[in-house]
N, C-alpha and C positions, 0 to 999 in steps of 0.2 A: 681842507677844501675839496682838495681829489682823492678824501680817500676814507674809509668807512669807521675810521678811529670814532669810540666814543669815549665821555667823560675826561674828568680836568683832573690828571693826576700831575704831581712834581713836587719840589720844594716852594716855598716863599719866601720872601724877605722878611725879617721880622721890620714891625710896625718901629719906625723911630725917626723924629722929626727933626733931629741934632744929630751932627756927627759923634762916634765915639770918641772918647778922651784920649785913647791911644793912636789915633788916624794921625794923616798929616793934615790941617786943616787949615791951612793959607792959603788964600781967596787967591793972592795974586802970584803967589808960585805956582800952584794947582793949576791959572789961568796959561801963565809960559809954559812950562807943563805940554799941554794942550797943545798950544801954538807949536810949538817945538815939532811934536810929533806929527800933527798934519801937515808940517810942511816936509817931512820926511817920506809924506805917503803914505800914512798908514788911514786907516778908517775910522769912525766913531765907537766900531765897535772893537778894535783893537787898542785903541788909545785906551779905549775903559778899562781893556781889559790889562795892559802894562799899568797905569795908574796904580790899579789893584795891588797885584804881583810886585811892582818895584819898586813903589813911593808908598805905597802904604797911603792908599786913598779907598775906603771899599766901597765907597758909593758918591762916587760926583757931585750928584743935584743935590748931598746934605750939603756938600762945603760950598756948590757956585749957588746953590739956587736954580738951574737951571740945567738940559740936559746939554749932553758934550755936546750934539747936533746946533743946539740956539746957541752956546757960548761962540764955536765955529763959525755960523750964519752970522753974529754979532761983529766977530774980528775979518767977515769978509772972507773966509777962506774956504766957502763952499764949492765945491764943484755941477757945475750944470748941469749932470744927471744925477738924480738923488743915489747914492747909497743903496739901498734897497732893490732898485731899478737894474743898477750897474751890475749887483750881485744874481741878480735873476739872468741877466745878457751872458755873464761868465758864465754860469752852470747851462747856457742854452750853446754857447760856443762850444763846452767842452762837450756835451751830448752830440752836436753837429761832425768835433774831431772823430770821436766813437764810432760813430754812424757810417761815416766813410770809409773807415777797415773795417767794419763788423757790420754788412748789409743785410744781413738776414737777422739780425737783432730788432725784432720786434716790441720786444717790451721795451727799450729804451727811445723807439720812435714814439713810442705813445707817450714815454715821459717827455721827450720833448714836445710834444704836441701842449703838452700841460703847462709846461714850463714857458712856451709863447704865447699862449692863453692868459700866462699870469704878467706875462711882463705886456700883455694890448691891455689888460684891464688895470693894470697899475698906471701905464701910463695913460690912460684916457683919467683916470683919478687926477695927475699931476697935471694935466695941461686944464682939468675946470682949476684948479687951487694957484694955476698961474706958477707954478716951476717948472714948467717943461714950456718951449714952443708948441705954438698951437698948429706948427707945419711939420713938428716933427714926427717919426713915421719910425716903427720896427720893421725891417726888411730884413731877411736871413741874408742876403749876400753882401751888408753892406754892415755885418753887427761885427765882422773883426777890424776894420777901422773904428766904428764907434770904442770898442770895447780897450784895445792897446792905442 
């Protein structure tokens, strides 16, 4: 978005509608699974990513049908600020810590400028889709209570 990268380089997933034979593929362990670990705190994208690495799951939505996020929102265990959101406020916290021993560090004021740019435009997406309050507001002096 802020920056002059062109073209779609990386890997892909291969194309496959079923889990592997070799995965772990119970709908309803996979499910506690899940449960377990977001109430430990961890993230949607951390829980994928233990799933993977531990249990031998390599891809979620073959075995739930769905991603870790909806199973989550399903059993009720979302948190009020989306994921996505929260993760933009932390990297906007820790630019904020930087910023204040490192005052002439120009280049990282302007990534933070990016980086609060990204979390007004995320959350003005969240509050029309009805997951955010429609009162709620990013302020820098008020994003280390929001964020711990």
């Amino acid at each position: 978005m802020h920056s002059g990268g062109k073209g779609k380089s990386g890997s892909t997933k291969p194309d496959s509608h079923t889990p592997p034979s070799w995965s772990n593929s119970d709908k309803k362990e996979v499910e506690k699974l899940i449960l377990e670990l977001a109430n430990e705190g961890k993230t949607s994208a951390m829980i994928g990513t233990i799933l993977r690495d531990k249990y031998g799951v390599p891809n979620v939505r073959l075995v739930m049908g769905e991603r870790i996020s909806q199973t989550l929102e399903r059993l009720d265990q979302i948190s009020e600020i989306p994921e996505d959101l929260m993760s933009l406020m932390r990297r906007a916290l820790r630019l904020i810590d930087h910023l204040s021993s490192n005052k002439k560090d120009i280049h990282n004021r302007r990534q933070l400028e990016l980086c609060e740019s990204k979390i007004r435009r995320l959350s003005r997406y969240y509050k029309e889709e009805n997951k955010l309050d429609n009162d709620w507001n990013y302020k820098r002096d008020q994003l280390r209570l929001m964020v711990e």
